[in-house]
C-alpha positions as CSV (number, residue, x, y, z in Angstrom):
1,X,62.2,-3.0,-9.7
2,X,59.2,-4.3,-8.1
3,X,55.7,-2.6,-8.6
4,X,52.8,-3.4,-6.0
5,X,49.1,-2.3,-6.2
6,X,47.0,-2.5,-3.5
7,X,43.5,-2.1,-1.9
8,X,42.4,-2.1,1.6
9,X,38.8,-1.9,3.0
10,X,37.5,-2.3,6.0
11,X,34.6,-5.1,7.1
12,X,32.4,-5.0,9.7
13,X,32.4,-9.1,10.3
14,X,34.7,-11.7,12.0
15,X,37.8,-13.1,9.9
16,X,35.9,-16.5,9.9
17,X,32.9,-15.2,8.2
18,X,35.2,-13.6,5.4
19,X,37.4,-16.6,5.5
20,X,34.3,-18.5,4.3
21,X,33.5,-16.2,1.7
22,X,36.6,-16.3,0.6
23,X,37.9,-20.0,0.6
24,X,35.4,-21.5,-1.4
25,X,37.1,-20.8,-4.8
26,X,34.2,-22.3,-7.0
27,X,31.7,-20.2,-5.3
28,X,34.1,-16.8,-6.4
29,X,31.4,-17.5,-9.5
30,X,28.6,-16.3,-7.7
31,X,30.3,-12.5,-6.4
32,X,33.8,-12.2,-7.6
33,X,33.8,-9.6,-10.5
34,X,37.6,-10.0,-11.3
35,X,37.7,-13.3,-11.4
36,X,34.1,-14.9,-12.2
37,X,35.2,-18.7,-13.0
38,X,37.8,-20.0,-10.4
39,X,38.9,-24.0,-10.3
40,X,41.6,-24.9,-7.7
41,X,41.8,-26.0,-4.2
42,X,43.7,-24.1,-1.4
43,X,47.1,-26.4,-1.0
44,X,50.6,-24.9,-1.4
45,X,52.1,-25.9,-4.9
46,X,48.1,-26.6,-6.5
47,X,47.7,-24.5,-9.6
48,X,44.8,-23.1,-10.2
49,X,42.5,-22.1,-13.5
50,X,41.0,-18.8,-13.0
51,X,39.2,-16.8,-15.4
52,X,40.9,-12.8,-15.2
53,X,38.3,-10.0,-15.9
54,X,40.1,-6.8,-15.5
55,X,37.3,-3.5,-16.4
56,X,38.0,-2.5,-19.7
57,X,40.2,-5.8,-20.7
58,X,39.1,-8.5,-22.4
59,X,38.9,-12.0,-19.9
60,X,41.3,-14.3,-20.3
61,X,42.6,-17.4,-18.2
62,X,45.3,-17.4,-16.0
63,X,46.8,-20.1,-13.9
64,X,48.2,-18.9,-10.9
65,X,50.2,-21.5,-7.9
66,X,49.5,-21.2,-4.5
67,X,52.3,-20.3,-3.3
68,X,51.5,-19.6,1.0
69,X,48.2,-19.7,2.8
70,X,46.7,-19.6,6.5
71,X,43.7,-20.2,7.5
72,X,41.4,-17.2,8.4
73,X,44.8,-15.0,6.9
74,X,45.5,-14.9,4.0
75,X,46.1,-16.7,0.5
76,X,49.1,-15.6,-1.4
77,X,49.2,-17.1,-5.3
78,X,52.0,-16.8,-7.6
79,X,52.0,-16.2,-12.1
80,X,54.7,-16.1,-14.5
81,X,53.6,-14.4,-17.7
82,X,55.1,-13.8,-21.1
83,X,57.5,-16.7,-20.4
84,X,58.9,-15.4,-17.0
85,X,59.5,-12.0,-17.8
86,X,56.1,-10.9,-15.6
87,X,56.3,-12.2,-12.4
88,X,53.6,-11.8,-10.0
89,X,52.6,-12.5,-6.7
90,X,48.8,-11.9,-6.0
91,X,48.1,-11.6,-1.9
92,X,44.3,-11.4,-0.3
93,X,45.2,-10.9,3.1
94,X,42.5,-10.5,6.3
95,X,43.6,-9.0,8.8
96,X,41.8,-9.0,12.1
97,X,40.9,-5.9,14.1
98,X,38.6,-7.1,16.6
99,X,36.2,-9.6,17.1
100,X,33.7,-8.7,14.7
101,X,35.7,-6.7,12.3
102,X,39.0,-7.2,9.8
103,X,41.1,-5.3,7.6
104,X,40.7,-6.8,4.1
105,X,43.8,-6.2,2.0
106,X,43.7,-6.8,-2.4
107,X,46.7,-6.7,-4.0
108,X,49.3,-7.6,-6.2
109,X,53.3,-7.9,-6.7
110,X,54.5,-7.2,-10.6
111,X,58.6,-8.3,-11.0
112,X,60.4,-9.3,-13.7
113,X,62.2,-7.8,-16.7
114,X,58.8,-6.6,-18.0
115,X,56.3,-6.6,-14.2
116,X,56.8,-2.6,-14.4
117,X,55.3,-1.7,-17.2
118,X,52.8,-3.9,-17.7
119,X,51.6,-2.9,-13.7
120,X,52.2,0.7,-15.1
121,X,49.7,-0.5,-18.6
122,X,47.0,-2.4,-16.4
123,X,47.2,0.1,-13.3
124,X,43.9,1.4,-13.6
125,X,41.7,-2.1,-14.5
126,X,43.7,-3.9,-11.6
127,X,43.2,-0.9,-8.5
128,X,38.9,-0.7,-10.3
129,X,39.0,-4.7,-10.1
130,X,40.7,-4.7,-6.8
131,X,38.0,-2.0,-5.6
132,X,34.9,-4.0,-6.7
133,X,36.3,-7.1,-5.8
134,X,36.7,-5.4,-2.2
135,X,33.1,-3.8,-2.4
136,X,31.7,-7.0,-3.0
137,X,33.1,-9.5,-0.5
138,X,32.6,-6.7,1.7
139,X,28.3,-6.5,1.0
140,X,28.6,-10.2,1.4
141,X,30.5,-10.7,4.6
142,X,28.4,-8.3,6.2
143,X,25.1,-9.2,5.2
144,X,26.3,-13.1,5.9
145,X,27.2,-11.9,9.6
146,X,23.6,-10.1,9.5
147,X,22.4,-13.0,9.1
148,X,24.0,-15.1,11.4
149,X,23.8,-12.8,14.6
């Protein structure tokens, strides 16, 4: 059975200031706390190296596939861990409101023989990373569209 954690926060900036923020996977260095080293360009099938710092876990290096995208919408990537029997699909969705303001949505997709309990194990560390990661992107968009107006 499938397991999905989730975060939503709302930001007071258009989808294309976030979409910014967000597409520029090398940059992720300079504000994402979940994932501080990111490689990897935004084309269906590319696979990615990402470094995974969970609170509380030790970092290690994942490398997820893009599996969908749209620009301004969304970026959906897809693991297999522990030799298929974690599958996972990650999603960061923005979802416009308005003209200055979106929905952003953090979450992630555990399946598999084993995606239960280890979402069940690393529930806490993903929903605190998924918060900050929010919080963050958030402070930036914001002060980005500060800046801009």
């Amino acid at each position: 059975m499938a397991v999905k954690l989730e975060r939503r926060i709302g930001i007071q900036a258009p989808d294309e200031i976030v979409w910014e923020i967000l597409s520029d996977i090398p940059g992720w260095a300079d504000w994402n706390p979940i994932y501080p080293q990111a490689q990897g360009e935004i084309r269906i099938g590319n696979r990615w190296t990402v470094e995974l710092a969970l609170p509380g876990e030790k970092p290690r290096t994942i490398n997820p596939v893009i599996l969908d995208w749209a620009p301004y919408d969304h970026i959906h990537l897809r693991l297999d861990a522990l030799r298929g029997w974690v599958r996972t699909v990650r999603f960061l969705e923005i979802e416009k409101m308005g003209d200055e303001n979106v929905i952003f949505n953090n979450g992630e997709i555990f399946d598999g023989l084993l995606g239960a309990s280890v979402a069940k194990r690393l529930r806490r560390p993903i929903i605190d990373g998924f918060e900050a990661m929010n919080t963050v992107l958030k402070q930036r968009s914001e002060a980005l569209w500060a800046a801009r107006k």
